[in-house]
C-alpha positions in Angstrom: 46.1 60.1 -141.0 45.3 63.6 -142.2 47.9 65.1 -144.9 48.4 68.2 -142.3 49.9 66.2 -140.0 52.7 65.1 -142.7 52.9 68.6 -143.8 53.1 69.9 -140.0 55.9 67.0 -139.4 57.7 67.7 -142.9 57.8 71.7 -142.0 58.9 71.2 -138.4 61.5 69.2 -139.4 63.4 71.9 -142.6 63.0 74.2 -139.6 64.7 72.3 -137.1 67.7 71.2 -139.2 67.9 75.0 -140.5 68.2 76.3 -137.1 70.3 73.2 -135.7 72.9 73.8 -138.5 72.9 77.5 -137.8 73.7 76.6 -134.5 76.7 74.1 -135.0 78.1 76.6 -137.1 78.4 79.0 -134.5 79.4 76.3 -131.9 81.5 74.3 -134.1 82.8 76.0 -136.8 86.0 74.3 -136.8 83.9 71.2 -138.2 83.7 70.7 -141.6 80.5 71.8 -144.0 79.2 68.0 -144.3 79.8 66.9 -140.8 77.4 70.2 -139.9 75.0 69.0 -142.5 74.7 65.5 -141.4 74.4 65.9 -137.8 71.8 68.4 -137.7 70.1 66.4 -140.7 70.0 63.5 -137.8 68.8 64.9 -135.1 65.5 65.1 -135.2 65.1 61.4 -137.1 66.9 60.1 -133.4 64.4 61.5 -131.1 61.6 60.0 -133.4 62.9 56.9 -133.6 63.8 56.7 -129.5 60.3 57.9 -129.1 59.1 55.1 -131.4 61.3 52.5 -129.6 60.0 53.5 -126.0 56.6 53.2 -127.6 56.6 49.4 -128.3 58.6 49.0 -125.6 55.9 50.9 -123.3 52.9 48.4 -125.2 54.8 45.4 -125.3 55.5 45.3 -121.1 52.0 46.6 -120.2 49.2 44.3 -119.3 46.3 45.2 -121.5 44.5 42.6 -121.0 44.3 41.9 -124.7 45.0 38.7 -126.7 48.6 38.6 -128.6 46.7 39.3 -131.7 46.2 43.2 -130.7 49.3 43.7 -129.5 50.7 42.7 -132.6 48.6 44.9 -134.4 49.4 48.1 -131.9 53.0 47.2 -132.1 53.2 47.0 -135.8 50.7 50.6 -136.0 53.1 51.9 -133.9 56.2 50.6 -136.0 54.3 51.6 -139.4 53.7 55.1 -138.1 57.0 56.0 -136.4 59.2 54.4 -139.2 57.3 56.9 -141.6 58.1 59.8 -139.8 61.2 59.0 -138.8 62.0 58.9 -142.5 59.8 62.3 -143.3 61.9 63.9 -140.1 65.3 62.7 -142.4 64.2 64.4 -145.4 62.8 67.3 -143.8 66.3 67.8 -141.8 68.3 67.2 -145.0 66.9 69.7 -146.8 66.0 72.5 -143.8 69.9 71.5 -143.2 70.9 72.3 -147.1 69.0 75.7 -147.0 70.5 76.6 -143.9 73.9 76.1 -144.1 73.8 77.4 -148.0 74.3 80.9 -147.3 77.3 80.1 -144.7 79.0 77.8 -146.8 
């Protein structure tokens, strides 16, 4: 996997959780500083992980006509990959999240 497809992950996701905490502020600013934080923090790592989830789901009920074996090995590529950027998409929205909501306090 090329390293500009981390970086592109790891910069889409500060952006996203900078402009999803900007948002709950202005739609719910009657939550508290950390609730804002966490939830736009946690956005993006749920839609990867769905995605990743309807991904083995999608190779484990379609008839490939391959042995076991290489269903295994998709399911587990597909595991490998999506748990890593699930994982980059946390960090990336924690910090994006920190940044943005620093100057609103």
């Amino acid at each position: 996997m090329s390293s500009t497809l981390i970086l592109l992950g790891f910069a889409l996701a500060v952006l996203m959780g900078a402009g999803i905490v900007s948002l709950l502020a202005t739609i719910r600013p009657e939550w508290s500083v950390r609730r804002r934080l966490l939830t736009a923090a946690s956005v993006l790592p749920i839609v990867t992980a769905a995605a990743t989830l309807l991904g083995i789901l999608f190779i484990s009920a379609s008839e490939h006509g391959q042995t076991e074996r290489m269903e295994g090995l998709a399911i587990a590529a597909v595991v490998t990959v999506g748990g890593g950027f699930t994982l980059l998409a946390l960090a990336g929205g924690l910090i994006g999240a920190l940044l943005g909501g620093r100057k609103r306090g």
